[in-house]
Gaussian input, Z-matrix of N, CA and C with variables (Angstrom, degrees):
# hf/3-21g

backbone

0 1
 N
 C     1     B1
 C     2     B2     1     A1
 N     3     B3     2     A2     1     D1
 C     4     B4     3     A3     2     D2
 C     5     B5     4     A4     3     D3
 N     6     B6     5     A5     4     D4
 C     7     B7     6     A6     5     D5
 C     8     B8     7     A7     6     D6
 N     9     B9     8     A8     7     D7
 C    10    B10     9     A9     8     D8
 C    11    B11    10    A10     9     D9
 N    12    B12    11    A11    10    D10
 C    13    B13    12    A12    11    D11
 C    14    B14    13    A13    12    D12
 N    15    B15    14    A14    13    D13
 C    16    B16    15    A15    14    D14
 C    17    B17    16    A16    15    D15
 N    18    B18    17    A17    16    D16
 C    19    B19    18    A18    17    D17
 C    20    B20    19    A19    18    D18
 N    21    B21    20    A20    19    D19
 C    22    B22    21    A21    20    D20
 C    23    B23    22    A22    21    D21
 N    24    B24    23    A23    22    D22
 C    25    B25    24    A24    23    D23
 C    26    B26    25    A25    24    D24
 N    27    B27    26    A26    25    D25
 C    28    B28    27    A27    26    D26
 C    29    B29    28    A28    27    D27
 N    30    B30    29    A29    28    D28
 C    31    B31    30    A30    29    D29
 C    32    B32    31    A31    30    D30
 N    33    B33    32    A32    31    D31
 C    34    B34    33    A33    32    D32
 C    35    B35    34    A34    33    D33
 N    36    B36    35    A35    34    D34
 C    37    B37    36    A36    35    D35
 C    38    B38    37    A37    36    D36
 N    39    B39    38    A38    37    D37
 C    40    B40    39    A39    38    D38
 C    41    B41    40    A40    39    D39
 N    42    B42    41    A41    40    D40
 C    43    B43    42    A42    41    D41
 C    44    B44    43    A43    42    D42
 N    45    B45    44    A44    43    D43
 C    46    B46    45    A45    44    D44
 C    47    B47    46    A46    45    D45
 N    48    B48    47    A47    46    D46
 C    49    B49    48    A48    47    D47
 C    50    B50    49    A49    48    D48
 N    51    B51    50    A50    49    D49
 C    52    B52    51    A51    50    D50
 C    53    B53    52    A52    51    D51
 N    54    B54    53    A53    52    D52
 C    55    B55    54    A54    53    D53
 C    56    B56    55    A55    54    D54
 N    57    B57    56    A56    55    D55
 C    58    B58    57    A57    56    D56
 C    59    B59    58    A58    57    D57
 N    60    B60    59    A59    58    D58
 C    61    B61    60    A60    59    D59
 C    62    B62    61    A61    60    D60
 N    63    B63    62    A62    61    D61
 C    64    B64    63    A63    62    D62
 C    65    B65    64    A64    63    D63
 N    66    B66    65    A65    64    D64
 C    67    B67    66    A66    65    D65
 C    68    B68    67    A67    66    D66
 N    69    B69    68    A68    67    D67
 C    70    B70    69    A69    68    D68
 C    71    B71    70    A70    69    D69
 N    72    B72    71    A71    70    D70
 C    73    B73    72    A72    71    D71
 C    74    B74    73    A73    72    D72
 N    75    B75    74    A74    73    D73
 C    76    B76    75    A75    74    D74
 C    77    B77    76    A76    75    D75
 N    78    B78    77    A77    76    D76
 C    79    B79    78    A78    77    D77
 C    80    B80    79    A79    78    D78
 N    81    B81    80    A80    79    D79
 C    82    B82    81    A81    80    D80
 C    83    B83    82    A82    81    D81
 N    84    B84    83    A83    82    D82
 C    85    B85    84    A84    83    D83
 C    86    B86    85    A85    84    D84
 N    87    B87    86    A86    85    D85
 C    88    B88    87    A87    86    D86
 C    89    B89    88    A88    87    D87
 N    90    B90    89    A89    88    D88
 C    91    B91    90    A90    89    D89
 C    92    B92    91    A91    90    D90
 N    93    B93    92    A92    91    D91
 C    94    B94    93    A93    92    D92
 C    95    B95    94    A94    93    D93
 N    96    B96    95    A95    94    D94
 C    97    B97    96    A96    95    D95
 C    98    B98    97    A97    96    D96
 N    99    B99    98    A98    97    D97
 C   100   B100    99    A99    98    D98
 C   101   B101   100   A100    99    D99
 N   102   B102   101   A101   100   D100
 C   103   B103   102   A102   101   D101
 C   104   B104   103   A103   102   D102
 N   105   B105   104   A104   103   D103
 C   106   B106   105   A105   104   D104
 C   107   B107   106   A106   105   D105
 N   108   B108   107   A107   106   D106
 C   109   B109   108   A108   107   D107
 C   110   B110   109   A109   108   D108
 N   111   B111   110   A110   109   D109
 C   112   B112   111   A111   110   D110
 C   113   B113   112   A112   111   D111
 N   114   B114   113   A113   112   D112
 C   115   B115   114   A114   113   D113
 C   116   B116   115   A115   114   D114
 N   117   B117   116   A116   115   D115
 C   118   B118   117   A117   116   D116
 C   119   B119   118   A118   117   D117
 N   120   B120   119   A119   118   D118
 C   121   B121   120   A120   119   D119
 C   122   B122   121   A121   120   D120
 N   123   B123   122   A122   121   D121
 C   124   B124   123   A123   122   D122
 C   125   B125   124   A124   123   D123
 N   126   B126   125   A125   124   D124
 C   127   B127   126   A126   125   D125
 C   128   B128   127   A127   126   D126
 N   129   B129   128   A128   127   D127
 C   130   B130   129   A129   128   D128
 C   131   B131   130   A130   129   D129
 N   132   B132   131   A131   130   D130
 C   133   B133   132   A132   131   D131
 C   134   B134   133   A133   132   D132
 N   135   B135   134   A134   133   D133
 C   136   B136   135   A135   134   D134
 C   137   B137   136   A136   135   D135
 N   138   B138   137   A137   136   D136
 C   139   B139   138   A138   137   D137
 C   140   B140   139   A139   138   D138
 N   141   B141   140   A140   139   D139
 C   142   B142   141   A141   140   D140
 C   143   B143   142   A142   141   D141
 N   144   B144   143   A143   142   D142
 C   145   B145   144   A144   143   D143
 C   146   B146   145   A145   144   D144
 N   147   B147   146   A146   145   D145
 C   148   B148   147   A147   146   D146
 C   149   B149   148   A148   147   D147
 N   150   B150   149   A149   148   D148
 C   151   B151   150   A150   149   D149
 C   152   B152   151   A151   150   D150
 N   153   B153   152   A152   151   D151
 C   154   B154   153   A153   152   D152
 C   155   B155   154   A154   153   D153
 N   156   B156   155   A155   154   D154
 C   157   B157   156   A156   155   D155
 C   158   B158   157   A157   156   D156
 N   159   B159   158   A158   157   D157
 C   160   B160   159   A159   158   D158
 C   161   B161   160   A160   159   D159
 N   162   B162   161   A161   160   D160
 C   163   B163   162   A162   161   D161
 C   164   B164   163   A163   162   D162
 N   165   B165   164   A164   163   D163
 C   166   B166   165   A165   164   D164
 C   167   B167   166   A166   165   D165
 N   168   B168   167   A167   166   D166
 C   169   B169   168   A168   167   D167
 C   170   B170   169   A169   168   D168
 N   171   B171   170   A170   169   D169
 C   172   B172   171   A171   170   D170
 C   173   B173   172   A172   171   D171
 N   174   B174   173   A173   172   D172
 C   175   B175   174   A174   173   D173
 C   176   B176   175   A175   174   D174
 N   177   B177   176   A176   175   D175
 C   178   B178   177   A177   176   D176
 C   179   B179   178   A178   177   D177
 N   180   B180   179   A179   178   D178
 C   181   B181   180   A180   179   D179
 C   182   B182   181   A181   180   D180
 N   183   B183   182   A182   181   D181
 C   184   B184   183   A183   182   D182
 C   185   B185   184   A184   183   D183
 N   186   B186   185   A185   184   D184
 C   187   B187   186   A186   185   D185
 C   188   B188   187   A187   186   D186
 N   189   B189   188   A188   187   D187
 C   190   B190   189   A189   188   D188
 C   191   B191   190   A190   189   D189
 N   192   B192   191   A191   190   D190
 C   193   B193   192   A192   191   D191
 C   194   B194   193   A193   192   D192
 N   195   B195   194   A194   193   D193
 C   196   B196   195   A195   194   D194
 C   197   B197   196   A196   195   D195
 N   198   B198   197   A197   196   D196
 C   199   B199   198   A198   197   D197
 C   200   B200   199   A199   198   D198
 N   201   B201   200   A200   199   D199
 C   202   B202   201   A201   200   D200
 C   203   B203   202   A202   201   D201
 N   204   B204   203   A203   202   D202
 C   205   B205   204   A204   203   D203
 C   206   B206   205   A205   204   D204
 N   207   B207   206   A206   205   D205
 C   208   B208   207   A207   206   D206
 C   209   B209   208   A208   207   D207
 N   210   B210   209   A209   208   D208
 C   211   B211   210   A210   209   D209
 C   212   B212   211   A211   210   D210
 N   213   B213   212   A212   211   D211
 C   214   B214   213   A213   212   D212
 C   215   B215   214   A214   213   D213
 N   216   B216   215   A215   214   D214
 C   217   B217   216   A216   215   D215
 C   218   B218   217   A217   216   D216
 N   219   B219   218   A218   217   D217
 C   220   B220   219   A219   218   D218
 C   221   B221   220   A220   219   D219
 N   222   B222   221   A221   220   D220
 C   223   B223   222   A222   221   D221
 C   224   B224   223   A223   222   D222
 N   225   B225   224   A224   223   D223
 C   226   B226   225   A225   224   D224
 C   227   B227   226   A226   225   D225
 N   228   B228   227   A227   226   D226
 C   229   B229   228   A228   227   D227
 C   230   B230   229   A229   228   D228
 N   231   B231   230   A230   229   D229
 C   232   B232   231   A231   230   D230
 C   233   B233   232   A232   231   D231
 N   234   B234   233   A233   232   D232
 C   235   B235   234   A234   233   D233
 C   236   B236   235   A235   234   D234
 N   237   B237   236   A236   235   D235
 C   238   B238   237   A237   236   D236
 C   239   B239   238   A238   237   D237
 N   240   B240   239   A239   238   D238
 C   241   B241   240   A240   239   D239
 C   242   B242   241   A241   240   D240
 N   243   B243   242   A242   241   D241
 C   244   B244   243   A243   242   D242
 C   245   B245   244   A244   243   D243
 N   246   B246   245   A245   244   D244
 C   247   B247   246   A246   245   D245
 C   248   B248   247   A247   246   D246
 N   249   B249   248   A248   247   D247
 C   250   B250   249   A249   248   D248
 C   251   B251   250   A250   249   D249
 N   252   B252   251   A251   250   D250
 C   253   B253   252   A252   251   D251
 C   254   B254   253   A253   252   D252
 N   255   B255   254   A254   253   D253
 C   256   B256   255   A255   254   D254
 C   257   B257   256   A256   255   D255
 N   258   B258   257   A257   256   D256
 C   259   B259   258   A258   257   D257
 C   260   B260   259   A259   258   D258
 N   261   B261   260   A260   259   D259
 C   262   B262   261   A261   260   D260
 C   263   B263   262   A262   261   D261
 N   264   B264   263   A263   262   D262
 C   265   B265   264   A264   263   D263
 C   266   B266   265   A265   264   D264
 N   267   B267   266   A266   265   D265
 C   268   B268   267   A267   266   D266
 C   269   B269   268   A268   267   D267
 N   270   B270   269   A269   268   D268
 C   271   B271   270   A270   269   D269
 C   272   B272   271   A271   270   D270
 N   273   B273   272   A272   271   D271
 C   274   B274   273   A273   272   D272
 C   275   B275   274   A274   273   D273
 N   276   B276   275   A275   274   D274
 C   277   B277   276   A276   275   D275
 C   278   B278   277   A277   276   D276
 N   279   B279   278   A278   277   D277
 C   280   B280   279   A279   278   D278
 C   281   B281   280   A280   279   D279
 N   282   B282   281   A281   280   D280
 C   283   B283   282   A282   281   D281
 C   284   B284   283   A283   282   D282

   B1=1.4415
   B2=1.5226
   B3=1.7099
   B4=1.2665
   B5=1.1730
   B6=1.7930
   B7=1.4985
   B8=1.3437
   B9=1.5066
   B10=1.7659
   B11=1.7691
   B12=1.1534
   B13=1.4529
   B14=1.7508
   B15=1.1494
   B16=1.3721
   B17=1.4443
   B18=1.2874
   B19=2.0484
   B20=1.3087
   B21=1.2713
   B22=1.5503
   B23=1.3524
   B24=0.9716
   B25=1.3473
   B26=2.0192
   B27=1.4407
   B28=1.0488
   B29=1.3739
   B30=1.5709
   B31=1.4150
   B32=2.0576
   B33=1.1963
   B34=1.6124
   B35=0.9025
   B36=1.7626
   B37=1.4547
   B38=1.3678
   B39=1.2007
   B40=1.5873
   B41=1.8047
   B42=1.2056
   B43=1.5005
   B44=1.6538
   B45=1.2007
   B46=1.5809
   B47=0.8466
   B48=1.5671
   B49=1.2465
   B50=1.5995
   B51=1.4027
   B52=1.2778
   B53=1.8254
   B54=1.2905
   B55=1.1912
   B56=1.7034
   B57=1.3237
   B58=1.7558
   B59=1.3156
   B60=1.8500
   B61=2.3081
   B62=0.9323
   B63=1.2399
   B64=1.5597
   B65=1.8568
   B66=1.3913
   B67=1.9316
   B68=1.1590
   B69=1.2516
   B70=1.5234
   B71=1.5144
   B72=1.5822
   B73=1.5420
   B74=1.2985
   B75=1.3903
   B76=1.3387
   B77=1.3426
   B78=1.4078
   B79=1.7301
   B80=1.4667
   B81=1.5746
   B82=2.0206
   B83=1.3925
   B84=1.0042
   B85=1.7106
   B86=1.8907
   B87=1.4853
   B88=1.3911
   B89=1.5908
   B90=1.7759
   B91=1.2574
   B92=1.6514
   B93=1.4983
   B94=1.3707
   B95=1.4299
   B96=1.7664
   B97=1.2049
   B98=1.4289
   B99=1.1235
   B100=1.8078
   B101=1.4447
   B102=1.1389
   B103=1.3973
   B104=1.2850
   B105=1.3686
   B106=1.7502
   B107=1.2880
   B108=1.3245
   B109=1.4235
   B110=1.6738
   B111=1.6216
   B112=1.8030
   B113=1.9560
   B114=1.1783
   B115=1.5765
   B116=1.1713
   B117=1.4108
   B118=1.3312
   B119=1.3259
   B120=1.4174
   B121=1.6037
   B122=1.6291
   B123=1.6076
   B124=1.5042
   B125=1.4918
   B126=1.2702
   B127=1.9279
   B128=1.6491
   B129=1.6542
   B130=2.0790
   B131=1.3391
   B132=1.5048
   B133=1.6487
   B134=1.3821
   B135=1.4964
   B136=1.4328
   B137=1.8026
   B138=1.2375
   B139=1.4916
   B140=0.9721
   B141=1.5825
   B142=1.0485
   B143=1.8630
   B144=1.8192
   B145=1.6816
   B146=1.5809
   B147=1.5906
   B148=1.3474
   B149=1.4563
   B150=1.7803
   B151=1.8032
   B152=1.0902
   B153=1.6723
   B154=1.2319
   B155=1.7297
   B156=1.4048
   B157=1.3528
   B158=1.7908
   B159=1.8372
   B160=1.6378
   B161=1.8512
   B162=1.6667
   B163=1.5272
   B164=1.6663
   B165=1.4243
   B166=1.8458
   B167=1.9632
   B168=1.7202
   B169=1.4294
   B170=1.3640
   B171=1.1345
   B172=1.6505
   B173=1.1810
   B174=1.0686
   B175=1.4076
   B176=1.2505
   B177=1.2274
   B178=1.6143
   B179=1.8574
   B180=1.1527
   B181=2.1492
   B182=1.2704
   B183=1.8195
   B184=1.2918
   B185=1.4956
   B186=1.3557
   B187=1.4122
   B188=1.7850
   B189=1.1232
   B190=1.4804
   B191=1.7403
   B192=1.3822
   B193=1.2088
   B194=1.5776
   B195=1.7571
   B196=1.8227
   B197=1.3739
   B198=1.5550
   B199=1.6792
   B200=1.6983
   B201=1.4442
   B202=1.4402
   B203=1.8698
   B204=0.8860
   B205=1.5443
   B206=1.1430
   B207=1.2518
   B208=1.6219
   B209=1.5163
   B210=1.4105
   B211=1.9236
   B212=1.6170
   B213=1.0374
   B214=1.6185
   B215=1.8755
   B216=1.6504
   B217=1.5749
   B218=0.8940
   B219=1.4423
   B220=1.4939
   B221=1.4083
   B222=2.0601
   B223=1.4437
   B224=1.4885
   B225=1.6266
   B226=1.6584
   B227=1.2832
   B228=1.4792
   B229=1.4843
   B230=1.5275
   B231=1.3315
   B232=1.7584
   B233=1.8257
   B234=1.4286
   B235=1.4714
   B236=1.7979
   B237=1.5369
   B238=1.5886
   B239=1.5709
   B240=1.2372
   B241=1.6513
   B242=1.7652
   B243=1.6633
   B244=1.5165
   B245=1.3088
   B246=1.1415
   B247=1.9675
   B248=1.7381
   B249=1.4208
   B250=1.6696
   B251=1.3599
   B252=1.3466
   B253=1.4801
   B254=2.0920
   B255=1.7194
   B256=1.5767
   B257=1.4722
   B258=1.6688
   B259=1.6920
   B260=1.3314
   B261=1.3318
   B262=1.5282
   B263=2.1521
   B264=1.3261
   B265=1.7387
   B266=1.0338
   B267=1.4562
   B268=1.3664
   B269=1.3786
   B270=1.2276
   B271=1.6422
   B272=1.3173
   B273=1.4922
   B274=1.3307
   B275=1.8066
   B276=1.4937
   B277=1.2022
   B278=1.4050
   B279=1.6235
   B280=1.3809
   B281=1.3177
   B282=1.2938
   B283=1.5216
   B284=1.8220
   A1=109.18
   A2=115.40
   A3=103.38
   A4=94.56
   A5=114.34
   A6=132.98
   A7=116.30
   A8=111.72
   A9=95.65
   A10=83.36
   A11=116.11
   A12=108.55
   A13=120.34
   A14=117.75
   A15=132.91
   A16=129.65
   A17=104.35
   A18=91.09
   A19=101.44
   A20=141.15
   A21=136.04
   A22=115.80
   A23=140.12
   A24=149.82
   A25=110.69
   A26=120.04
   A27=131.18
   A28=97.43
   A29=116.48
   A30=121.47
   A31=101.99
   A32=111.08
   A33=109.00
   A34=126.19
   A35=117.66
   A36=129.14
   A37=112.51
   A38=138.32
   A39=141.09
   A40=83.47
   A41=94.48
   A42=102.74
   A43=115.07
   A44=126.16
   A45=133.66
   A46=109.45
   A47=124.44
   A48=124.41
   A49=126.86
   A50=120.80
   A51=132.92
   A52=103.35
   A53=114.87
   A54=92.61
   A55=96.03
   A56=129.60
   A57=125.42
   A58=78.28
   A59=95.77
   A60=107.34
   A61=90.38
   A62=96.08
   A63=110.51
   A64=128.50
   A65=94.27
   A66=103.30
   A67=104.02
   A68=106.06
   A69=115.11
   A70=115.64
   A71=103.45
   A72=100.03
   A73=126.93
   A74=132.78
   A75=134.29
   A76=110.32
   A77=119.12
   A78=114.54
   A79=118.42
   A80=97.23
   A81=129.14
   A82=94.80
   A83=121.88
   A84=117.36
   A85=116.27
   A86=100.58
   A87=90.44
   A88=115.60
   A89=102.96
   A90=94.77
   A91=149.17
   A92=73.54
   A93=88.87
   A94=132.43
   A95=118.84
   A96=122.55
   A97=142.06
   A98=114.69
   A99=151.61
   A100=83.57
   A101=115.83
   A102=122.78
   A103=110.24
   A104=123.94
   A105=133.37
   A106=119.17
   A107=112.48
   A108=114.53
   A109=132.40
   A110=92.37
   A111=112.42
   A112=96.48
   A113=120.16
   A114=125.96
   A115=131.88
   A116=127.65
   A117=121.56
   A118=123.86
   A119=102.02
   A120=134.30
   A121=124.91
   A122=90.36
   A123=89.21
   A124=127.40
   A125=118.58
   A126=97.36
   A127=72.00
   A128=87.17
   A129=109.04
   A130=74.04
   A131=98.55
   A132=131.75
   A133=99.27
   A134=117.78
   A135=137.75
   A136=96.67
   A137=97.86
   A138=117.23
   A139=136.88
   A140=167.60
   A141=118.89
   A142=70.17
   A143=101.67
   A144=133.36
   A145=109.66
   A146=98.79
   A147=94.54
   A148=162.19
   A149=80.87
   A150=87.34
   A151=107.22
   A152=127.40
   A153=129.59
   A154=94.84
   A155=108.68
   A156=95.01
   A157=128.15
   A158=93.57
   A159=109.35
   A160=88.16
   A161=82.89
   A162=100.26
   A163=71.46
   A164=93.82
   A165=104.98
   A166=83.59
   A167=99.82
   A168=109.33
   A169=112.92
   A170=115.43
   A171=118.74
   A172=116.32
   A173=134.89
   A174=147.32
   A175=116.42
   A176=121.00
   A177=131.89
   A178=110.15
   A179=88.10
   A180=115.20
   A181=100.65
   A182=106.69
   A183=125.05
   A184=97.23
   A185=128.86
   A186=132.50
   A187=87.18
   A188=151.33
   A189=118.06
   A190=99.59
   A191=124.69
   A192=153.55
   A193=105.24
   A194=98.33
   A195=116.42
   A196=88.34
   A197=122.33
   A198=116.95
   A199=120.35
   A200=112.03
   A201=125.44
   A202=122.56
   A203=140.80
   A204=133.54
   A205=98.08
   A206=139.27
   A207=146.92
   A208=100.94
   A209=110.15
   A210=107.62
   A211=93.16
   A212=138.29
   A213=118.93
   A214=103.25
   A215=88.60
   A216=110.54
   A217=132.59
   A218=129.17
   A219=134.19
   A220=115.54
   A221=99.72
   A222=101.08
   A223=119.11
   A224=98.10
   A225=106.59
   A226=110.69
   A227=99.76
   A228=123.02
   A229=89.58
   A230=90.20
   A231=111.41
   A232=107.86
   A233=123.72
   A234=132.82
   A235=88.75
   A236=104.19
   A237=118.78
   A238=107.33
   A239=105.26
   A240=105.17
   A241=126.67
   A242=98.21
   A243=93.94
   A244=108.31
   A245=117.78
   A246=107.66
   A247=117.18
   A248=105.44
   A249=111.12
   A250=116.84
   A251=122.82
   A252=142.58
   A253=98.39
   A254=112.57
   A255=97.62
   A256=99.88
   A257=119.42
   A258=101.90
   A259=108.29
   A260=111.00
   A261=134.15
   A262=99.78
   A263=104.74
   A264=123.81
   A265=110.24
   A266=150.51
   A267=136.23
   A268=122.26
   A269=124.71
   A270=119.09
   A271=89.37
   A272=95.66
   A273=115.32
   A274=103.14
   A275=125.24
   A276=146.40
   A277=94.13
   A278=121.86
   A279=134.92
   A280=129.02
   A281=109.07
   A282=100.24
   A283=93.49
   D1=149.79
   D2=-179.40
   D3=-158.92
   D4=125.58
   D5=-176.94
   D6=-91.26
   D7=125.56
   D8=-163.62
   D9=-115.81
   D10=131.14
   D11=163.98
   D12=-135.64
   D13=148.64
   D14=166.43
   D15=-38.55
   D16=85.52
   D17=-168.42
   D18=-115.94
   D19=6.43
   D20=137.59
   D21=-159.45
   D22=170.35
   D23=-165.38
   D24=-173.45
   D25=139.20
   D26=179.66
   D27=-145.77
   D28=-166.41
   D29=-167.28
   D30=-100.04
   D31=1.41
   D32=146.40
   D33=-165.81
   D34=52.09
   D35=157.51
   D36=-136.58
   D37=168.69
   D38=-167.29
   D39=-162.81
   D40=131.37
   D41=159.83
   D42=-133.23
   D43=132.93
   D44=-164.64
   D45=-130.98
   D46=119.10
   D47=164.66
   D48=-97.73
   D49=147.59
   D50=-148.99
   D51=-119.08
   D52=120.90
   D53=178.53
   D54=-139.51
   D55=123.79
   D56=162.30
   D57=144.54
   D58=-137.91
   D59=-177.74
   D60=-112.99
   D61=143.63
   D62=147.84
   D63=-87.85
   D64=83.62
   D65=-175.06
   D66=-133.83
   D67=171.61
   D68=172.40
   D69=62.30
   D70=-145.61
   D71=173.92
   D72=-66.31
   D73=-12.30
   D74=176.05
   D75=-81.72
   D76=2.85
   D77=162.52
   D78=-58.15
   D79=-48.88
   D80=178.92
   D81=-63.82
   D82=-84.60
   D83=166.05
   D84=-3.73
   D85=-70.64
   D86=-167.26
   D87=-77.85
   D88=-20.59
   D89=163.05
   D90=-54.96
   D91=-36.67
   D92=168.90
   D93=-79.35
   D94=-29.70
   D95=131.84
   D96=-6.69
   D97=-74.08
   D98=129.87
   D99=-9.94
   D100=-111.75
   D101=-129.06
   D102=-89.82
   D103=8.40
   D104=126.41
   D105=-34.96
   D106=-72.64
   D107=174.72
   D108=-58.21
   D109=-55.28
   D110=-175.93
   D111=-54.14
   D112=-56.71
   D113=177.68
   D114=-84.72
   D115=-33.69
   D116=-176.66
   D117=-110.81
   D118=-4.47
   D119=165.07
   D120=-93.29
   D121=-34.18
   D122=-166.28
   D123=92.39
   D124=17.75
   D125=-139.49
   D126=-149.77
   D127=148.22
   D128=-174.35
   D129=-66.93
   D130=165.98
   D131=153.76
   D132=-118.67
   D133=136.75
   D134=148.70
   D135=-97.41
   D136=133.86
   D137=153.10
   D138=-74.95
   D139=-66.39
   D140=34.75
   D141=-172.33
   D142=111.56
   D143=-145.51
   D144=-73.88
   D145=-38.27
   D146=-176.10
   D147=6.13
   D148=-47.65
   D149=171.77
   D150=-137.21
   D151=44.77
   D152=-176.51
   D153=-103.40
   D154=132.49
   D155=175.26
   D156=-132.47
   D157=28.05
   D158=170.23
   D159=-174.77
   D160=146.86
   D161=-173.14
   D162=-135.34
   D163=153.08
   D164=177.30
   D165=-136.06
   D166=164.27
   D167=-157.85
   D168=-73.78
   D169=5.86
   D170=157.02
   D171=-79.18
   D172=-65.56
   D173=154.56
   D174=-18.75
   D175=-23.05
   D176=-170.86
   D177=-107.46
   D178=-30.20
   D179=174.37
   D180=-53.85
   D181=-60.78
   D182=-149.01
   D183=-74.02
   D184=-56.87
   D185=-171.38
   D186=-75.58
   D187=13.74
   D188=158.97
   D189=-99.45
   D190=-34.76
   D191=157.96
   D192=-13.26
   D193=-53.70
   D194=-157.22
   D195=-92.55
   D196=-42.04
   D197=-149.85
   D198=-58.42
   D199=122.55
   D200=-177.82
   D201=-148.32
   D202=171.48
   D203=167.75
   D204=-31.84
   D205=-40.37
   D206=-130.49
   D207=-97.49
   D208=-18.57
   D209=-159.70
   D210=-117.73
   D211=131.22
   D212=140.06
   D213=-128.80
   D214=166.23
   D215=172.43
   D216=-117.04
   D217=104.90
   D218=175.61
   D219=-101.76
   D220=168.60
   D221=179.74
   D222=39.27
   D223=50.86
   D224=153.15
   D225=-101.43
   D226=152.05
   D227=-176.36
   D228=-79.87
   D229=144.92
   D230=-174.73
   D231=-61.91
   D232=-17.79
   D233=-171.43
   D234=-76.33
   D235=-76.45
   D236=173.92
   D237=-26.67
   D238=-71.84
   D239=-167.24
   D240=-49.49
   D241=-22.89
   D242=174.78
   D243=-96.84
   D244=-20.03
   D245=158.11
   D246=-60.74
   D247=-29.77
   D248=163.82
   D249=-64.97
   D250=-34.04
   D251=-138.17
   D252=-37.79
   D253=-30.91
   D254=-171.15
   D255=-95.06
   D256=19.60
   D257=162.79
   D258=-97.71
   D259=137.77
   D260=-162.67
   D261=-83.11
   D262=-19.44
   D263=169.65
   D264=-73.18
   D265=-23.62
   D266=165.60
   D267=-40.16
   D268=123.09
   D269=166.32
   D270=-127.12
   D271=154.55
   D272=173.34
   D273=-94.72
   D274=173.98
   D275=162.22
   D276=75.60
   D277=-164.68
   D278=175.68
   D279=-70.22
   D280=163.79
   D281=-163.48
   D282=-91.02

């Protein structure tokens, strides 16, 4: 299971927080999330990893799939982040 919720928003930033795995159908979910905002909005996405605590290799497809100026990732757990390791959107610390 994976809870995506709204923890700020302005007129060109969105920040989402992620909390459970990211597998299965909630990959499509967040993609689509994503690319609500990043395209039909216009507006960065922050991710923002914190309490995600398994990404399976779809989940990892999908965010290399999405990754652009438009996406970044914060507050990943150091396990997460080296399965991210070829998105150039990782930041470390707070958003």
């Amino acid at each position: 299971m994976l809870r995506i919720t709204l923890i700020y928003q302005d007129n060109e930033t969105v920040t989402l927080g992620l909390d459970g795995n990211l597998v299965g159908a909630f990959v499509s979910t967040l993609k689509n999330e994503c690319l609500n905002y990043k395209d039909k909005k216009n507006m960065t996405v922050i991710l923002d990893f914190s309490g995600v605590y398994y990404i399976d290799p779809n989940g990892v497809k999908i965010l290399e799939s999405i990754n652009d100026e438009k996406l970044r990732i914060v507050n990943c757990p150091i396990f997460i982040e080296k399965l991210l390791e070829n998105l150039t959107s990782i930041k470390k610390g707070d958003v």
